[in-house]
Residue, then its C-alpha position, 0 to 999 in steps of 0.5 A: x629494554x629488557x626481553x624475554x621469549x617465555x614461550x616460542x612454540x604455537x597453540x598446544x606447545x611442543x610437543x603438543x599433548x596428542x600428537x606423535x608427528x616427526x618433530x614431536x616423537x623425536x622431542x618426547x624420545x630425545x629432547x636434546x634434538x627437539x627442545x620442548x617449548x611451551x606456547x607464544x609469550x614475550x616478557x618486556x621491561x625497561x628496567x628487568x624488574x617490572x614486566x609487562x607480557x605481550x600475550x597471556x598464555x595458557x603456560x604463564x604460570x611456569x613462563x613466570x619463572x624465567x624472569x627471576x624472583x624479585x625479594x617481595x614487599x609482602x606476602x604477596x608479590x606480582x611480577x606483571x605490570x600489565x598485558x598487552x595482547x595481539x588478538x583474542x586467540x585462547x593460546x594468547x589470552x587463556x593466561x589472563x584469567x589464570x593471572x587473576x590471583x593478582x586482583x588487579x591487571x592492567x590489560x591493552x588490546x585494540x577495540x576488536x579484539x577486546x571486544x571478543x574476549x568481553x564478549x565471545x571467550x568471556x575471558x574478561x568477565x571471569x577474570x573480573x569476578x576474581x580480580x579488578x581488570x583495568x582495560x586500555x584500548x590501543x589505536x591502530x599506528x599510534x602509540x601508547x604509553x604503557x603504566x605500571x601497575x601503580x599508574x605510573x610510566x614504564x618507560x615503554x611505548x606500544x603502537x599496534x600494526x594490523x597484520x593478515x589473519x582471520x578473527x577466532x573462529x568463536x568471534x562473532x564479528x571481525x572488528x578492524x584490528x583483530x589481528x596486530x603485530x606490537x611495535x614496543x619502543x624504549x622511549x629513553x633510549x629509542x630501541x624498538x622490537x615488533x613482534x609479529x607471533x601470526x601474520x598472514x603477509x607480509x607486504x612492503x608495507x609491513x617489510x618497512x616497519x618491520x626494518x625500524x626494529x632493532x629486534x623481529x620476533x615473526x610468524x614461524x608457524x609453518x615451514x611449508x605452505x603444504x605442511x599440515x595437509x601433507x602429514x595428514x594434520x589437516x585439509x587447510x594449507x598455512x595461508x589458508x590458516x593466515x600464517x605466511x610459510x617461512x619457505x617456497x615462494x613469498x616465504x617469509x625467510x626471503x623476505x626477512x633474510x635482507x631486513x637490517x634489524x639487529x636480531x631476526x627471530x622466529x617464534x610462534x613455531x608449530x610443533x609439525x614445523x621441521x626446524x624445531x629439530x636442533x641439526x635439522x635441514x631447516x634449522x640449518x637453512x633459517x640460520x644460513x639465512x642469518x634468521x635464529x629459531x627462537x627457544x623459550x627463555x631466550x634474552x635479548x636487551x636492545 
């Protein structure tokens, strides 16, 4: 199984457009310090042609060039096979409707959070006006084949967890399973990656699945619990906002440090967290940790 962090970074990107924090002047004044990021998407496929996106983000169409450029049958060619989305937050769903040149996507999604896109956002509904939209709903812990665009198997398998976070703040209701983390399994070899871009907790339960996967992409959001409100940013703390911090007590950094998965990766990192500064302290604690600060176009094949 083949992947690709097209996008590592949280809602707005890094640096993000209106702000001047730390992290973010350092990266507009000197990018080799604080690499820029565009916002969370992974790419995964069983045979590095055929992809399928975990989240649509608003940054697709320039994420889309990282998977190279396959020599097209026509005039027309399309890369993704289908989307499968952990919630129906705009940083991780707006790309779907900028995907709608394709005229058809397979799109997957839990009930909840399909039912928000249909729904609140509206996103389906103005992606259908453009273009054929195929849904398949996902069941909490059971696993689901995902098919080319062709109806065809891709070799992969998907099972969605339930996870802490709240719902959008634009859904009207909190359908179980709003928010999940996506266990993606290679049926033909066994290898497994979870990824987990918001995560308000991470329990014993969680902790246990996540040891099952070769490859963890998690929740590195924030830094401390009190970032935002320290920097002026906002009155709400990291757990306020459903993100477990990566340090201070309970920080998801203890908690994935002795996890035996072969790669442990952050993304979904905001642009006030300090790591994202190359020769930072925190970036030197996360690697100490033996954890890895994910960048965009990183490659990983499990």
């Amino acid at each position: 199984m083949h992947l690709v962090l097209l996008g590592t970074a949280a809602g707005g990107g890094f640096p993000q457009w209106n702000c001047w924090c730390p992290s973010c002047r350092i990266a507009r004044i000197d990018p080799a310090r604080a690499r820029p990021r565009t916002q969370s998407s992974l790419a995964v496929s069983a045979d590095g042609a055929r992809w399928f996106l975990l989240n649509a983000s608003p940054d697709v169409r320039e994420q889309l060039t990282r998977l190279g450029t396959a020599t097209p049958e026509g005039i027309r060619h399309v890369l993704v096979e289908g989307i499968v989305v952990t919630d129906a937050e705009l940083d991780h769903t707006l790309g779907i409707a900028l995907l709608r040149e394709a005229r058809r996507l397979r799109l997957y999604g839990t009930e909840a959070a399909l039912a928000v896109l249909e729904e609140d956002s509206r996103i389906l509904p103005v992606t259908r006006a453009f273009a054929e939209v195929e849904v398949t709903p996902l069941s909490l812990g059971r696993e689901t084949a995902l098919r080319h665009a062709d109806g065809t198997e891709s070799g992969l398998g998907v099972t969605p967890v339930a996870v802490a976070g709240d719902p959008p703040r634009f859904a009207r209701r909190a359908g179980e399973g709003h928010t999940v983390g996506l266990w993606i399994t290679d049926r033909a070899t066994g290898g497994t990656a979870a990824f987990v871009p918001g995560c308000g907790a991470l329990d014993a339960g969680l902790r246990q699945r996540l040891a099952t996967a070769d490859l963890v992409l998690f929740d590195g959001t924030f830094w401390t619990d009190d970032e935002m409100v320290s920097l002026g940013l906002s009155e709400r703390t990291a757990r306020q906002m459903d993100h477990l911090p990566i340090t201070g007590s309970g920080g998801s950094l203890e908690l994935l440090a002795d996890l035996p998965s072969r790669h442990r990766v952050y993304t979904h990192i905001n642009n006030s967290n300090p790591m994202l500064i190359e020769a930072s302290a925190a970036r030197r604690t996360v690697e100490q940790a033996g954890l890895v600060v994910g960048m965009d176009g990183m490659r990983f094949t499990i």
